[in-house]
C-alpha angles and dihedrals in degrees: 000000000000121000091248085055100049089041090060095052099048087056100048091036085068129049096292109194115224091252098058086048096054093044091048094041110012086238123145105241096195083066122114094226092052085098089058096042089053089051098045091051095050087050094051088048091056096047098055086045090049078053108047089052089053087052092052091049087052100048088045081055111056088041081061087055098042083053092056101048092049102129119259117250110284117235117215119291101254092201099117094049092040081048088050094042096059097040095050100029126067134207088276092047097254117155131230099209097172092054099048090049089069085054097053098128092059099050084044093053090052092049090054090050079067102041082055100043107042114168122296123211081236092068130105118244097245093045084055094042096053077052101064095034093053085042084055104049100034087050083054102048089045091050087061098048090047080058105048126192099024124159091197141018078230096068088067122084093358094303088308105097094140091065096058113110099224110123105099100193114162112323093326129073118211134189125219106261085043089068097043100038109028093031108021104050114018088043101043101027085212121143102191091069087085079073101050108038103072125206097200093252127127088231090053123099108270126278107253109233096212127058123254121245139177084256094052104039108107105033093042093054092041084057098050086052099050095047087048089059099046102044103084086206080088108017134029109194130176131164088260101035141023122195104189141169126291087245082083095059094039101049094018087137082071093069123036110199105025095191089056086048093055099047091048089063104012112095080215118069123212128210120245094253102054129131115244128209133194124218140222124271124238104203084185105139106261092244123158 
């Protein structure tokens, strides 16, 4: 309530002398309707005051809503990667390395989008999921070309080029196997994500030729999955055997039961009894 207000009231809520009223409000104390005039003041006062609390409420309200509609933090635009991805990857995940070596500059302006914009704690955890896939997966791709030619991801680092700490992103550098194994999995629980991250073999799960995105997630990695259980160049899969990739025996704890797994992608379904093999692993490199 304003100071005048306040002021008033303090004086009308005590025994005012006539004197002290005429000179506040000109009014002729001795009057008979002096009585109303005072009541009606102090009414008017309280109700000003009943209004300017109201006004307050209100104003504390829609800065709560405006609050709640400020926009989430944004991720990084995937475009360039998504742009790379259809040109050199086909529809079988094969890679076109030496044309994507003459597009270097493309593929190392995208990586520096992600060394600028690692996750924030604001983002959602799809937004931050795509993130890491599409890390993975653009590291990797850069890692090859800085190796060409190259006949397998096996000839880099001894054989051991996930365990290179190389990827600056923000203040921290990661290797390979720290963002799928110290970030992906243990972070997200999601199994799907065997089928999303590539590791540049011809045994691996396709690459997939489009980015990933937090619109896209699910049905992109649903997809990938999907298309991993039904080409028999990775599984072979009948209602009596199943003879799968060696993703099943080295991450096995990612998929609890691997039968039930299977039978909730694969087109065949296996009984519950059968026998499951594993199958060798071509560490080729995944070129056209």
């Amino acid at each position: 309530m304003p100071s005048g207000s306040l002021k008033v009231l303090s004086i009308l809520d005590r025994r005012t002398s006539d004197s002290e009223l005429f000179r506040i409000f000109g009014v002729d104390c001795s009057n008979v309707y002096f009585i109303y005039f005072k009541f009606l003041l102090m009414l008017i006062l309280l109700l000003l005051s009943f209004f300017s609390y109201q006004g307050n409420e209100q104003n504390a309200s829609l800065a709560s809503a405006v609050d709640l509609k400020a926009p989430m933090a944004t991720s990084p635009d995937h475009q360039l990667f998504n742009e790379l991805l259809g040109t050199y990857v086909d529809s079988k995940g094969k890679v076109d390395y030496a044309g994507l070596k003459n597009n270097l500059p493309k593929l190392e302006k995208y990586l520096s989008v992600l060394k600028q914009n690692h996750p924030k704690k604001e983002w959602s955890r799809d937004q931050k999921l795509a993130y890491w896939i599409n890390t993975y997966n653009a590291f990797t791709i850069k890692l090859i070309l800085d190796h060409l030619p190259l006949s397998s991801i096996t000839k880099i680092e001894n054989g051991k080029p996930w365990d290179k700490k190389w990827i600056k992103l923000g203040d921290e550098t990661y290797s390979l196997n720290q963002i799928e194994n110290e970030i992906i999995r243990p972070q997200f629980i999601e199994p799907r994500i065997h089928f999303a991250v590539n590791c540049a073999a011809k045994s691996c799960p396709p690459l997939a030729n489009e980015a990933f995105t937090e619109a896209n997630l699910d049905q992109l990695l649903e997809k990938q999955t999907k298309s991993f259980f039904n080409d028999q160049n990775y599984n072979v899969i009948t209602t009596s055997s199943a003879k799968v990739s060696k993703i099943f025996d080295w991450y096995s704890a990612d998929f609890g039961d691997l039968v039930s797994f299977i039978n909730k992608y694969s087109n065949v379904k296996l009984n519950s009894s059968v026998k499951i093999e594993f199958k060798e692993y071509n560490w080729d490199l995944n070129t056209k």
